[in-house]
DRENTIRO-585075 format. One line per 2 residues: number of its first residue (from 1); for each residue x, z, y of C-alpha. Coordinates in steps of 0.001 Angstrom, whole numbers, plus 500000, padded with zeros to 6 digits. Each point is the difference from the previous one (the first is absolute). Layout:
BEGIN
NUM = X:Z:Y  ...
END
This chain:
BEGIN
1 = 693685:018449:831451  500427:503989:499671
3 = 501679:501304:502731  503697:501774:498918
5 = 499095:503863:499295  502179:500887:502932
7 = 498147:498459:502459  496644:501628:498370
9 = 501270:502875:499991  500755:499877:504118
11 = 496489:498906:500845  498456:502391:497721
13 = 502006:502773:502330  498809:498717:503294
15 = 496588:499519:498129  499934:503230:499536
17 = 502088:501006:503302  497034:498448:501880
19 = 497271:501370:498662  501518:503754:499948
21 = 500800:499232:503717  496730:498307:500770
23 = 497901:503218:501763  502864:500986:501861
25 = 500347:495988:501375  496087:500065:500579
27 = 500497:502843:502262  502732:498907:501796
29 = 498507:496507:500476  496717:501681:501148
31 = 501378:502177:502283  502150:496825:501639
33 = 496725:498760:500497  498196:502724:501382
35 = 502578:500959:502512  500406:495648:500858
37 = 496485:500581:500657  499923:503270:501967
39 = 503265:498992:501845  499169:496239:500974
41 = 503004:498591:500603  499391:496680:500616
43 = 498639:499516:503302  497631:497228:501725
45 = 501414:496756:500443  498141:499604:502679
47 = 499204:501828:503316  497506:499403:502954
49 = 501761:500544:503486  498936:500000:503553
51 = 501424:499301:502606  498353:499114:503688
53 = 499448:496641:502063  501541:496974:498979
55 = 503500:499188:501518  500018:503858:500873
57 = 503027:502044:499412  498103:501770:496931
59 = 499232:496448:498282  503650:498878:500553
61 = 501206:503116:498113  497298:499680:496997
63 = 501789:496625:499471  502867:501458:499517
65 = 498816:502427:497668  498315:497843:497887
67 = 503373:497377:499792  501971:502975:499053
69 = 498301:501430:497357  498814:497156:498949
71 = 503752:499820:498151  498365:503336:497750
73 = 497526:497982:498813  497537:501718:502334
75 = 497153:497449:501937  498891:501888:503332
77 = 496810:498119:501455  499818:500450:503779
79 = 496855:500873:501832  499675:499370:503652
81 = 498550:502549:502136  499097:500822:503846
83 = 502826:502979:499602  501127:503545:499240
85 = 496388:501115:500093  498342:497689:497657
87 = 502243:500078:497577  499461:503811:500076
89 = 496482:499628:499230  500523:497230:497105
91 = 502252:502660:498361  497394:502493:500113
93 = 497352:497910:498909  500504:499842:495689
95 = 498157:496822:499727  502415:498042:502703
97 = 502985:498981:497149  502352:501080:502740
99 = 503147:501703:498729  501945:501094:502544
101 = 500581:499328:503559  501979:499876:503456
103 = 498536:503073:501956  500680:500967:503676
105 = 500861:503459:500624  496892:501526:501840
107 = 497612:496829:499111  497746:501542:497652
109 = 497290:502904:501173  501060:502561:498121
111 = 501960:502688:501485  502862:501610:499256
113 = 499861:503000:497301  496486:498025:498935
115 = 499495:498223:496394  499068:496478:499748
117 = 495997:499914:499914  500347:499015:495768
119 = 502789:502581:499663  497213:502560:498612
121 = 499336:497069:497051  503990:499999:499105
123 = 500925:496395:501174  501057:500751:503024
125 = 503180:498025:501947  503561:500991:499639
127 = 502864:498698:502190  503226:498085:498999
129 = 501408:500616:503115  500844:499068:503512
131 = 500891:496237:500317  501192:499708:503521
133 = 498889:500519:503938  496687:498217:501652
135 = 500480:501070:503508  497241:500785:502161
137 = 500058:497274:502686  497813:500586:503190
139 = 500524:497235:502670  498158:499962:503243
141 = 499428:497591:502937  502696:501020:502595
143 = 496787:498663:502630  497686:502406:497780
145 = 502144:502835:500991  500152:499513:503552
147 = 496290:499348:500211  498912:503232:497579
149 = 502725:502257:500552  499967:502838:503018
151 = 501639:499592:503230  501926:503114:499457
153 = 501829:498184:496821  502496:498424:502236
155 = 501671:497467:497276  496373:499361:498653
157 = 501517:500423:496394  497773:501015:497144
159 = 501254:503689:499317  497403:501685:498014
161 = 496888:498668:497214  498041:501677:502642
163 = 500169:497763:502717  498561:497391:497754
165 = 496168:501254:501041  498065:496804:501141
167 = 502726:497771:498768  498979:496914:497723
169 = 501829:500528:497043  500135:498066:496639
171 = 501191:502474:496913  499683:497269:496831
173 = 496931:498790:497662  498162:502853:497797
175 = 502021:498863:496802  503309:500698:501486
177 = 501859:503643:499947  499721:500164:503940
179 = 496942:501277:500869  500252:502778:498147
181 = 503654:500654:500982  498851:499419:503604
183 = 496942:502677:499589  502431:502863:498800
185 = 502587:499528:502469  496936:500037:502190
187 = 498925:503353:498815  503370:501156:500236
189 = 499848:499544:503844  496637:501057:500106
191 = 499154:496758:501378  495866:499225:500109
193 = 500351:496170:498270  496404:499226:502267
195 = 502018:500386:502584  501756:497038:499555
197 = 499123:496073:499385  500894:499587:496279
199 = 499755:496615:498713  500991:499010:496316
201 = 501403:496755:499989  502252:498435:497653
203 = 503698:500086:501223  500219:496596:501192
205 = 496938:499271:501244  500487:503723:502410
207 = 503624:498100:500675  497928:497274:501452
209 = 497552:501931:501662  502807:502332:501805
211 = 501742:497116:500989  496988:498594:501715
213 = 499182:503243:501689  497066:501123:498150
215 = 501691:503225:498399  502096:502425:501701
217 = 501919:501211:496787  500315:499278:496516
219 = 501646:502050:497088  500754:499420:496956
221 = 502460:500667:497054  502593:497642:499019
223 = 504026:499623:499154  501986:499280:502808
225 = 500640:496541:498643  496469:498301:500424
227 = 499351:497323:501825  497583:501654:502284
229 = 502151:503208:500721  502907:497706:501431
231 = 497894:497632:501855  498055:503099:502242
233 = 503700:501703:500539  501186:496627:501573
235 = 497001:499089:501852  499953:500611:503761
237 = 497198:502780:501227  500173:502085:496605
239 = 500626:503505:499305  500958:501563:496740
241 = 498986:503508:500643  502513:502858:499397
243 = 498823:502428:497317  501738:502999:501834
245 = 499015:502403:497949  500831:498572:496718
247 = 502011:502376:498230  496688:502193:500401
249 = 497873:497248:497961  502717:500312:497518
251 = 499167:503693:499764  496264:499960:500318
253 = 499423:496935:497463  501802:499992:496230
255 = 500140:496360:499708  501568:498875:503307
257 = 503614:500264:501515  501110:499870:503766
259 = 501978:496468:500406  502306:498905:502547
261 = 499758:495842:501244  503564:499558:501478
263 = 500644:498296:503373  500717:496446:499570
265 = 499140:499767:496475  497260:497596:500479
267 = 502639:497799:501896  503400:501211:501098
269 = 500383:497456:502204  496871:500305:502443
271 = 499952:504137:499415  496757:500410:497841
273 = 499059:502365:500032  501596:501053:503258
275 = 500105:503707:498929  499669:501943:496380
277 = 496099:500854:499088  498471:502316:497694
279 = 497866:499147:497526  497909:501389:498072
281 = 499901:498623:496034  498211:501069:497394
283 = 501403:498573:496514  498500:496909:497528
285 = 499836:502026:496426  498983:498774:496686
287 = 496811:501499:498589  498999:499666:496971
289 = 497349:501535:497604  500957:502991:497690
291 = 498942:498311:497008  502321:497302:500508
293 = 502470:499767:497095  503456:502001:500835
295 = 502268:496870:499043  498678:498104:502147
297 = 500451:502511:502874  503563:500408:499046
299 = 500214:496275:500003  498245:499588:503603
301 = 502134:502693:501455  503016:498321:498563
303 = 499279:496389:501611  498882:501699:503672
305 = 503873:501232:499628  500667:496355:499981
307 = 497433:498700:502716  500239:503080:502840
309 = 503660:501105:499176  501970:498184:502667
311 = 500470:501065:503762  497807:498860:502531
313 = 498843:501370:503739  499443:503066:499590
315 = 501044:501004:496358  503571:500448:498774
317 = 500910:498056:496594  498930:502396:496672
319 = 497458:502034:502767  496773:498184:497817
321 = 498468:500183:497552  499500:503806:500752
323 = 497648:502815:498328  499951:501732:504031
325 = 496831:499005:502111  497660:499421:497279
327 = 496230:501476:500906  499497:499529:496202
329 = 501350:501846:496879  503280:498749:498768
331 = 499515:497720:496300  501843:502332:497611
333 = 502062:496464:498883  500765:499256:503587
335 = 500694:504128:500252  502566:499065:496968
337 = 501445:497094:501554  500923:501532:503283
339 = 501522:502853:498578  502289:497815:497415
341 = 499721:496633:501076  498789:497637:496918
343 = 499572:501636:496221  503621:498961:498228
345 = 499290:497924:497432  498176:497493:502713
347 = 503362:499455:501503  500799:498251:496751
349 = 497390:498814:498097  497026:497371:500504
351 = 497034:502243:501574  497967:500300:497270
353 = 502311:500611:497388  501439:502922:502523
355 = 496344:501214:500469  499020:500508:496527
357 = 503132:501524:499301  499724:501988:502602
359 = 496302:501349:499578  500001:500234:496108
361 = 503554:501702:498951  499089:503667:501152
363 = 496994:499281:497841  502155:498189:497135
365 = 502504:503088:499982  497287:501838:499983
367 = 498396:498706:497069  503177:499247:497739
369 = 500855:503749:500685  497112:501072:498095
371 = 500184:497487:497502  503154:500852:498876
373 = 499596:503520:498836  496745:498365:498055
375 = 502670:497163:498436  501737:503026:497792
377 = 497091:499401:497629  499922:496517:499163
379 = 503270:500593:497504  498130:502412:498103
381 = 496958:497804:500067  502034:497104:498950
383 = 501649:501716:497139  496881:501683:498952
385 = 498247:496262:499560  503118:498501:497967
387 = 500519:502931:497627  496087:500118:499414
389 = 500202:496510:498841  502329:501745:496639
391 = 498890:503778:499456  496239:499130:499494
393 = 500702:498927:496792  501685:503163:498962
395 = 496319:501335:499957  499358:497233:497253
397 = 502994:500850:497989  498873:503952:500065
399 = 496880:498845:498865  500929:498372:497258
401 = 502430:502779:498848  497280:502035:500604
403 = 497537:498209:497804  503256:499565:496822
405 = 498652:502741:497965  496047:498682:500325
407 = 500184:496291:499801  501457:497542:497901
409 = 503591:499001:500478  498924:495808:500197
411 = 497243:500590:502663  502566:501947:502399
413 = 502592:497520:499294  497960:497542:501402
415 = 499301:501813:502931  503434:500379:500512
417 = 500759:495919:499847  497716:499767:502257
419 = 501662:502595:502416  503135:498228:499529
421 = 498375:496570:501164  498969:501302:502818
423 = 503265:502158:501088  501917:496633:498950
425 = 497787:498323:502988  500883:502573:502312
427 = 502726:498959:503315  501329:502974:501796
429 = 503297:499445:502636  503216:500259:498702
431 = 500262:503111:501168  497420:501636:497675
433 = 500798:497855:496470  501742:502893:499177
435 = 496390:501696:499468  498480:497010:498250
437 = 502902:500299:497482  499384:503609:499109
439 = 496040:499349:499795  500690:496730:497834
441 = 502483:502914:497738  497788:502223:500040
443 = 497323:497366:498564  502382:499467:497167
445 = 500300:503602:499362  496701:500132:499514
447 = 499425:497431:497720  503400:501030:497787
449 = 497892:503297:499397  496807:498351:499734
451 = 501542:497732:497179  501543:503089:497685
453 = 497237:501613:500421  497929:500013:496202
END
């Protein structure tokens, strides 16, 4: 069944819409592509973190991580690790599959003002900021300091790093950010480390082994709510030693912050700790490499928000995440998010609808603004196409007026039928029959004077 002219007539005009339009759609479609490409807005669905010992405050928190964003869609696998320092060297290491990681402030063996060792290649690490506070906790053997300590220190209390020449001291396992924390603060004193009876135990077996009298002191870095940190401030014949000069750390070192532990905050009721002490505490940041994809720094900025937020010890609510204290150059995402909290449209919409959005209409704008000056010539292309379609056969009709006075008047007559067959099969819009009317007079006109002709 022939469709009604009407409706041939509107599919001959998109027909013919379409195909004038057709360059300009390529090159809008193609430059979609190439900037989807360019732009990558889709990021990994999943990510590779590390985090430290098992049951350690740096595996609790990766837990949390990976239940919240698991709601995004995003899987974070967990790697366990000795610490701070290992996970340092997986992130430098380009065949490890590590993505990010927890970092202690002053943990790696770089220096401050120094690049990463693979910064030269253009990896490199970037920071997503400070998480919250890992004190520096140095307890003693009250007996230790009788024994080791001078006559002239009356109260035999640990004052200075100094006095710990010839002490047994344990400062944490190789893979964990404290021996290298320890070593600068070390140099910082200008403390010889020969001089004194390292050992590099794992925290709880050094627990044990201070318990029992075989170390003097033990250090390491923890929040104030572990297990072990508690246990040592209640437990008869230990010291916590007094960081005195903290607010100078603070001053010398980027990435830590002079603390206060209240009096009685351990336990109001028994007074511990029976006077205020100063820590020392660098900060737990984020690190992550610099080719990691930016929506997924915005999105693991976002959830630490969530996870280190809250109050606690020795941080007011809203004080973390923070960009301050970071050895490492700030992400430019996690730049973004601390100076306007998360992009708009993520308040809103389902994270990877915001993303796209988000990465691709600068580039969309972008594209449509050129496009549309180039759109102005479609019409013309359009109309050029339909009206083609009728005044190519006024060349015929010249010809044949042309060839009157030379050929017989039968021959061009048939030519002229056969004009008029094909003009008869011709569809044009609506809009243009008005043209196919005048040719198919004009064909008439032609053959009236062909006709009278002797």
């Amino acid at each position: 069944m022939p469709l009604p002219r009407f409706l041939r007539s509107a599919l001959l005009s998109i027909r013919e819409m379409i195909v004038a339009a057709g360059p300009l759609v390529f090159v809008g479609i193609a430059a979609v592509v190439v900037a989807y490409q360019m732009l990558d807005p889709t990021p990994p669905t999943r990510v590779v973190l590390a985090t430290g010992p098992e049951q350690s405050a740096y595996a609790e928190f990766g837990k949390r991580y990976a239940e919240l964003l698991r709601v995004h869609g995003i899987t974070v696998a967990l790697k366990h690790t000795q610490g701070a320092a290992e996970n340092l060297a997986l992130l430098r290491n380009a065949d490890s599959g590590i993505d990010l990681a927890f970092v202690q402030g002053g943990s790696g063996d770089v220096k401050p003002g120094d690049e990463e060792p693979d910064a030269a290649q253009g990896s490199g690490l970037v920071s997503l900021g400070s998480l919250f506070y890992e004190p520096v906790w140095l307890f003693y053997r009250d007996d230790a300091a009788r024994r080791r300590l001078p006559a002239s220190n009356k109260t035999r209390t640990l004052d200075a790093l100094s006095q710990l020449a010839g002490w047994k001291l344990n400062v944490g396992e190789a893979g964990s950010g404290v021996p290298n924390l320890m070593a600068r603060i070390f140099e910082a004193n200008g403390i010889d480390a020969a001089t004194i009876q390292l050992s590099r135990q794992a925290t709880t077996p050094a627990v044990v082994a201070l318990l029992a009298g075989e170390l003097d002191a033990l250090v390491f870095a923890s929040a104030p709510e572990s297990a072990m940190v508690q246990m040592l401030l209640r437990t008869p014949g230990m010291r916590l030693f007094d960081f005195a000069q903290a607010e100078a750390y603070s001053r010398r070192f980027s990435f830590m912050s002079a603390v206060t532990l209240p009096r009685g905050v351990v336990d109001l009721a028994a007074d511990v700790p029976a006077r205020d002490l100063r820590l020392v505490a660098p900060t737990a940041t984020l690190v992550a490499r610099r080719t990691m994809h930016p929506a997924l720094i915005q999105l693991f900025v976002q959830t630490a928000q969530g996870v280190h937020g809250g109050p606690g010890w020795f941080q007011r609510k809203g004080d973390f995440p923070s960009p301050a204290n970071t050895e490492r150059p700030l992400a430019k995402e996690a730049e973004r998010f601390y100076r306007g909290g998360p992009p708009f449209l993520q308040r809103y919409l389902p994270f990877w609808l915001a993303n796209l959005i988000d990465r691709m209409w600068l580039v969309l704008i972008s594209i449509v603004a050129v496009l549309i000056p180039l759109a102005r010539v479609v019409p013309p292309i359009y109309e050029h196409r339909i009206r083609s379609r009728i005044f190519r056969w006024y060349g015929q009709l010249r010809e044949i007026e042309d060839d009157q006075p030379r050929k017989p008047a039968e021959e061009l007559l048939k030519r002229l039928d056969e004009i008029d067959r094909h003009v008869g099969r011709i569809h044009v819009p609506l809009s243009y029959a008005d043209e196919l009317y005048s040719l198919r007079g004009h064909i008439q006109l032609v053959r009236r004077r062909l006709s009278s002709s002797p």
